[in-house]
C-alpha positions in Angstrom: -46.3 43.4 237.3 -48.5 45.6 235.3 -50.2 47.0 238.0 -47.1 48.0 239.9 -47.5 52.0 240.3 -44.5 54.1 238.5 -42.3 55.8 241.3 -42.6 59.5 239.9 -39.9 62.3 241.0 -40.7 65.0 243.4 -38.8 67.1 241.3 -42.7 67.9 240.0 -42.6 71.5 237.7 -45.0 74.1 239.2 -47.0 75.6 237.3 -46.4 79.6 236.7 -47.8 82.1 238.4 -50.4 84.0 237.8 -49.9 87.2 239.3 -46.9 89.4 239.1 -43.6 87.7 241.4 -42.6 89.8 244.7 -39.1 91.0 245.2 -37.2 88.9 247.8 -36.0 90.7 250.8 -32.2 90.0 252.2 -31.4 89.5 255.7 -29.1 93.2 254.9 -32.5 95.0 253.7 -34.6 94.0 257.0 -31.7 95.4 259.2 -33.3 98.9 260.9 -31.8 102.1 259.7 -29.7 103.9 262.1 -31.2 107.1 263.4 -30.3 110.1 262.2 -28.2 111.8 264.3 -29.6 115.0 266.1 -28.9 117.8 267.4 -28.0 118.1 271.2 -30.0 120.4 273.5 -26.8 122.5 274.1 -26.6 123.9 271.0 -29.9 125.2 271.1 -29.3 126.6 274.5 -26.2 128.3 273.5 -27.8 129.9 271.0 -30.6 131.7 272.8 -28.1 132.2 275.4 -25.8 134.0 272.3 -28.6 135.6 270.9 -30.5 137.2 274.2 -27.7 138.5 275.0 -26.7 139.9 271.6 -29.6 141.9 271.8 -29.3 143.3 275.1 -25.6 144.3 274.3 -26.9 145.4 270.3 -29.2 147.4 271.5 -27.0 149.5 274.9 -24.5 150.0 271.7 -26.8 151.6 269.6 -28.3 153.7 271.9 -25.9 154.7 274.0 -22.2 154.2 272.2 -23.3 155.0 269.0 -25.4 158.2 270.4 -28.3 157.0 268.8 -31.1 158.4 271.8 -34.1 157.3 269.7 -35.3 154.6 271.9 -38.7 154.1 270.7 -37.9 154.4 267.2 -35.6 151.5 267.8 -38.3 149.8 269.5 -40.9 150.3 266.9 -38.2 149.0 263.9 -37.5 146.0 265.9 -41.3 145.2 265.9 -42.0 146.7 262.4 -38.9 144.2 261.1 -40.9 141.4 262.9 -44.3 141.4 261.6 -42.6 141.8 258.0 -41.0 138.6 258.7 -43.7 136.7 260.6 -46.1 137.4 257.5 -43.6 136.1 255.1 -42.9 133.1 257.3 -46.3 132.6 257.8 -47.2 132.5 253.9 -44.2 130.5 252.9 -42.8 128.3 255.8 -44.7 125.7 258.1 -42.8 127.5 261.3 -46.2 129.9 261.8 -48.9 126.7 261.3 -49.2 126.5 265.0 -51.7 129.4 264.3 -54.4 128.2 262.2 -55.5 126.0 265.5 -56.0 129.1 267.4 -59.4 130.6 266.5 -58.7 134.3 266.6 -61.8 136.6 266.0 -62.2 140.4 266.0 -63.5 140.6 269.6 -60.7 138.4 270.9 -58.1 140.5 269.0 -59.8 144.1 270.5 -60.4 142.3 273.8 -57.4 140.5 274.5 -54.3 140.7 272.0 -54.9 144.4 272.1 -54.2 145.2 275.9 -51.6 143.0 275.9 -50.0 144.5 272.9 -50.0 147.6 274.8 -48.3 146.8 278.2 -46.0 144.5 275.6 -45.1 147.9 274.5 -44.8 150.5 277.2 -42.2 147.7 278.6 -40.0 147.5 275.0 -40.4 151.7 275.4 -39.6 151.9 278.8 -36.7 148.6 278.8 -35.2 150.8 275.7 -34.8 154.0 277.6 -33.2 152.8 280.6 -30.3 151.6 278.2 -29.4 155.4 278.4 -29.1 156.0 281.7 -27.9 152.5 283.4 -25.5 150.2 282.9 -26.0 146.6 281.2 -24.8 145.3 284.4 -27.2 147.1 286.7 -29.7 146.8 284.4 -29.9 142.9 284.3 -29.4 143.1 288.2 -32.6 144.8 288.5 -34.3 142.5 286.4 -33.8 140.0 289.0 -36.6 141.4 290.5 -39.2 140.2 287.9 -41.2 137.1 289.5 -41.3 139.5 292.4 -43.4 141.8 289.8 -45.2 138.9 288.7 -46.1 137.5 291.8 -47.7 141.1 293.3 -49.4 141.8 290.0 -50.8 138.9 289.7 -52.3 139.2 293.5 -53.2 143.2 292.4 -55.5 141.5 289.2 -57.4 139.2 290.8 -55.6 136.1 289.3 -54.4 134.7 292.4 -55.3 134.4 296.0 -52.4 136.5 298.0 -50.2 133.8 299.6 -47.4 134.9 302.4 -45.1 132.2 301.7 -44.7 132.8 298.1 -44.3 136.5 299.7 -41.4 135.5 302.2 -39.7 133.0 299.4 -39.6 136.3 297.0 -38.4 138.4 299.8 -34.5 137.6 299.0 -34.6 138.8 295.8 -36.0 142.4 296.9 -33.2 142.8 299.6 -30.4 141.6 297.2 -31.4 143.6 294.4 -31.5 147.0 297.2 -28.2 146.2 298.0 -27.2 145.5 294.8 -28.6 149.2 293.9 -27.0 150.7 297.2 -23.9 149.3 295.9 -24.8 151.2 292.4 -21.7 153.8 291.5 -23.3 155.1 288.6 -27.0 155.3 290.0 -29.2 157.6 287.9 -33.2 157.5 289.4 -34.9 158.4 286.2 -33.1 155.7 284.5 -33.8 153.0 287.8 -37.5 154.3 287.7 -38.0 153.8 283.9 -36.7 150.1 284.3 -39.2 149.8 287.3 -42.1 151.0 284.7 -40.4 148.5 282.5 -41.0 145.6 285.0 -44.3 146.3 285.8 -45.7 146.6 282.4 -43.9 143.0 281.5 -45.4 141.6 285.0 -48.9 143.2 283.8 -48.3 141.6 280.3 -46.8 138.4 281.3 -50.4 137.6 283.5 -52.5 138.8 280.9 -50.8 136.0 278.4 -51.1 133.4 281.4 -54.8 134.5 281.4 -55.1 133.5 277.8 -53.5 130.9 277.1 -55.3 129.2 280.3 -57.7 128.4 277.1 -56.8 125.7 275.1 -58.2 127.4 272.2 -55.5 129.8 272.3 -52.0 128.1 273.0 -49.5 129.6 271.2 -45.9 129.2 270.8 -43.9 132.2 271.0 -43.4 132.7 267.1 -47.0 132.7 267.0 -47.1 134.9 269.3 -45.2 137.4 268.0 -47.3 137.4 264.3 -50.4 138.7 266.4 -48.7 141.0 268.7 -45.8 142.5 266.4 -48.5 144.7 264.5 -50.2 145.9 266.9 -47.2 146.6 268.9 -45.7 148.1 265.9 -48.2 150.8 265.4 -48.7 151.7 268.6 -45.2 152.2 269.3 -44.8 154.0 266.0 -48.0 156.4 266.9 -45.7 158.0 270.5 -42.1 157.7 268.1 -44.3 160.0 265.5 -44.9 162.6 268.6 -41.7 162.2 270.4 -38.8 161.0 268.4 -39.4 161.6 264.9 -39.0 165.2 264.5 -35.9 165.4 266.2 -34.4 162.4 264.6 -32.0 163.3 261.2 -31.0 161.5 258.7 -27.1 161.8 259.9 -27.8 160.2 263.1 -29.5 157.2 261.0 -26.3 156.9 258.7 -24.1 157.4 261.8 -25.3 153.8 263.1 -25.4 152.4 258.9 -28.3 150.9 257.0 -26.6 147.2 257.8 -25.9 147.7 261.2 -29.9 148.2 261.9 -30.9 145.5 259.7 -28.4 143.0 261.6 -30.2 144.6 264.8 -33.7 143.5 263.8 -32.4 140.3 262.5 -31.1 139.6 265.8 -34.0 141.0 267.9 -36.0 138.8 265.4 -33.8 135.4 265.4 -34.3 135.4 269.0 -37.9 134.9 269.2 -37.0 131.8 266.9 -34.4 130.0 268.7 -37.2 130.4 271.6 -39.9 128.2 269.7 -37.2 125.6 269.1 -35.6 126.1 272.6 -39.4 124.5 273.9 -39.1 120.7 274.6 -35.9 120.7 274.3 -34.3 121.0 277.7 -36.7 121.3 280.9 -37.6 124.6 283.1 -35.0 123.5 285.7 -32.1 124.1 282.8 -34.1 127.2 281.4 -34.1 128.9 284.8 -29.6 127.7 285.1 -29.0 129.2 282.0 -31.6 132.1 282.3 -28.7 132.8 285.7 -26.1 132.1 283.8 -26.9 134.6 280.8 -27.5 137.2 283.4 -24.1 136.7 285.0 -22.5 136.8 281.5 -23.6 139.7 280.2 -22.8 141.8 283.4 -19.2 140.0 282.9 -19.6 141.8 279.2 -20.8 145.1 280.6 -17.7 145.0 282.8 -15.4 144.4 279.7 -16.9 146.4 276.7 -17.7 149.3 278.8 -15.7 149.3 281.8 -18.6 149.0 284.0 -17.3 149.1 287.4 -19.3 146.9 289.9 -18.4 147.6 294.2 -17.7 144.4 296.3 -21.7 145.7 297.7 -23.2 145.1 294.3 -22.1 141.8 293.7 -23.0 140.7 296.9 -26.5 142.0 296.9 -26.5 140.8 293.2 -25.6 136.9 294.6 -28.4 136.6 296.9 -31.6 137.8 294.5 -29.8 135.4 291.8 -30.6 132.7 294.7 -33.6 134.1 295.6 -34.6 133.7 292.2 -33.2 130.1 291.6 -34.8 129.1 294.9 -38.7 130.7 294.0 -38.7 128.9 290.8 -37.3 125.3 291.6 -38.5 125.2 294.9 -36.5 123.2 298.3 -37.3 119.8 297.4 -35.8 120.1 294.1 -32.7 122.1 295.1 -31.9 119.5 298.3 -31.8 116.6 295.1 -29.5 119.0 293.1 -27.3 119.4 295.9 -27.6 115.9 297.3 -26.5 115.1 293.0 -23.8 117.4 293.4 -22.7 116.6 296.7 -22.0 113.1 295.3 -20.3 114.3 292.0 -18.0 116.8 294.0 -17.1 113.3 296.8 -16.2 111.2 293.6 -14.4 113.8 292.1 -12.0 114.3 295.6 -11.8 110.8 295.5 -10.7 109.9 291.8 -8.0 113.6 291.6 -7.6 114.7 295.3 -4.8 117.0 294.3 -7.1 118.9 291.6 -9.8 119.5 293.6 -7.2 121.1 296.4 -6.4 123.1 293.7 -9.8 124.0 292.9 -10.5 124.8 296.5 -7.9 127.1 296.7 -7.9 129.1 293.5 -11.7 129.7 294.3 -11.3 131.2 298.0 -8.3 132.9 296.3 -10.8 134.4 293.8 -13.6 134.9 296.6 -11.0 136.6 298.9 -9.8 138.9 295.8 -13.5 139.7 294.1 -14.4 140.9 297.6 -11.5 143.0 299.1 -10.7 144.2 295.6 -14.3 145.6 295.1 -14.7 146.5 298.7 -11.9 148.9 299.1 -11.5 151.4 296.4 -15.9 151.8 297.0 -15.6 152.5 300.8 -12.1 154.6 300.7 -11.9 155.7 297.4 -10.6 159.3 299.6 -7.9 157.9 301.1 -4.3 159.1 300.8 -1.9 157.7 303.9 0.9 160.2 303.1 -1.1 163.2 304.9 -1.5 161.0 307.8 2.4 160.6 307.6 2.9 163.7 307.2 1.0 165.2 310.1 3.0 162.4 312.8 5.8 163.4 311.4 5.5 166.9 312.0 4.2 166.3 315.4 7.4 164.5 316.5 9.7 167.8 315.0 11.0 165.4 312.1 10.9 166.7 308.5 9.7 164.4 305.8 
């Protein structure tokens, strides 16, 4: 049959491509990537917690162990140190980028980052000087008091309406931090009334800030911050060390402390102001404020130890209640009755999985409570009193010879 059709293979060549032949992707390749791993909000709240409180306890050293009574000079090298280093992160990191969306002129420099250079710097001044006349311990006590400073600045400037409840929620803190200062055994009024300065001028400064960056042309993060204010800060502060501290400053007194030990001082001071800007967004306000307590507490716990700080049974119960005040005024009811209601519930599943640990919990802490108390009660209320003269005189009442 010539006109039967020829069965033809499928097995038909192609022709070759034109264009150039894309790589083939394996099942393996299309797999996602696993994340990389990253770092946990602890660590960066243990190390501002570290750091703020390396300060506090670099700077009492200094000053006070070490005999160096130059407050203000200190003051002025820490913020000389930090606008050395702000420039040079500025011009050779991405850390200080944040700034080129701010639009800083000349009038908002002179009208704004000016005063609050200032009051940024009669508080360093005045936070500095009380270092030589207070404790650590006491000193971080009375800082306690700092919304309360806010809160009544803020009503004296005209930024917000007066408002009694805010008033009465405050009010713990003020009567916890005067019994915490009756309580006092070292009390010294110049160096109580210097940290009150201190306060103010940080509530002041704190407001003006708020005031400012109420714009969103001006956010800034707290490294950027610091590159506008350190200079300012610097010179001014440098201007009253000129008057008052340099000519009765020697060079002994410098070596006494060492060249190293002040640079690791700034370098601290300074670090600490970074670990801020990465602290933000990484844990909420509600952990901020826990660990803002909880650095308090630790350093007067380090003021005890280093120094030998002693602290009356009085103190740390005035010293409890404006560390609740303060927890309470900054979280609020609502969110503390969910904390408790969260903790409440951890604490129930805890007796229920190890009854006999939490019976031993119980009891070591009213142990503790019981000790802590009486133990700082006593010697601060009878620190007079000697029973063998009370012996003595019933003894010689009754004709018996002791």
């Amino acid at each position: 049959m010539a006109d039967e059709k020829t069965r033809t293979s499928g097995e038909v060549p192609r022709p070759e491509p034109k264009g150039p032949i894309l790589p083939t992707t394996t099942q393996e390749a299309e797999k996602p990537q696993p994340p990389k791993a990253a770092i946990h909000p602890a660590f960066y709240v243990m190390v501002w917690i570290s750091l703020s409180s390396s300060v506090i306890l670099f700077n009492k050293w200094i000053l006070d162990t070490l005999e160096f009574r130059y407050p203000v000079i200190l003051t002025t090298y820490h913020l000389t140190f930090a606008t050395v280093a702000t420039q040079l992160m500025a011009r050779y990191t991405s850390l200080l980028d944040g700034r080129k969306s701010v639009k800083m002129t000349g009038r908002v420099y002179l009208r704004a980052i000016v005063p609050i250079g200032l009051f940024f710097s009669l508080s360093l001044i005045c936070g500095n000087l009380t270092y030589l006349y207070l404790s650590v311990a006491f000193i971080q006590m009375i800082k306690a008091t700092t919304p309360v400073a806010v809160l009544l600045s803020s009503w004296a400037m005209g930024l917000a309406p007066p408002n009694l409840k805010q008033l009465a929620n405050v009010s713990a803190i003020v009567v916890g931090v005067i019994i915490a200062s009756f309580g006092e055994i070292r009390f010294v009024w110049i160096g109580f009334l210097y940290q009150l300065g201190g306060l103010l001028f940080e509530a002041i400064r704190l407001n003006l800030v708020q005031a400012l960056l109420s714009s969103a042309e001006y956010k800034m993060d707290p490294l950027v911050s610091l590159y506008y204010f350190a200079p300012i800060c610097a010179a001014m502060n440098g201007f009253v060390a000129l008057i008052w501290e340099v000519p009765k400053v020697s060079m002994t007194e410098v070596y006494n402390v060492g060249l190293f030990t002040f640079f690791l001082n700034g370098l601290c001071a300074f670090l600490l102001n970074v670990s801020v800007v990465f602290l933000i967004g990484k844990t909420s306000a509600v952990i901020m404020t826990l660990c803002g307590v909880l650095k308090d507490v630790m350093l007067v716990v380090a003021s005890m130890l280093i120094w030998g700080t002693p602290i009356s049974g009085l103190q740390a119960f005035g010293y409890t209640i404006a560390l609740g005040g303060m927890i309470y005024y900054k979280l609020g009811l609502e969110a503390l009755r969910g904390y408790a209601g969260e903790a409440g519930r951890q604490w129930a599943e805890f007796g229920a999985t190890r009854p006999a640990l939490r019976k031993v919990v119980v009891i070591g802490a009213v142990v503790l409570f019981v000790f802590v108390l009486f133990g700082g009660l006593a010697p601060t209320y009878a620190p007079e009193y000697d029973p063998s003269q009370y012996l003595a005189g019933a003894a010689e009442k009754f004709g018996v010879s002791s």
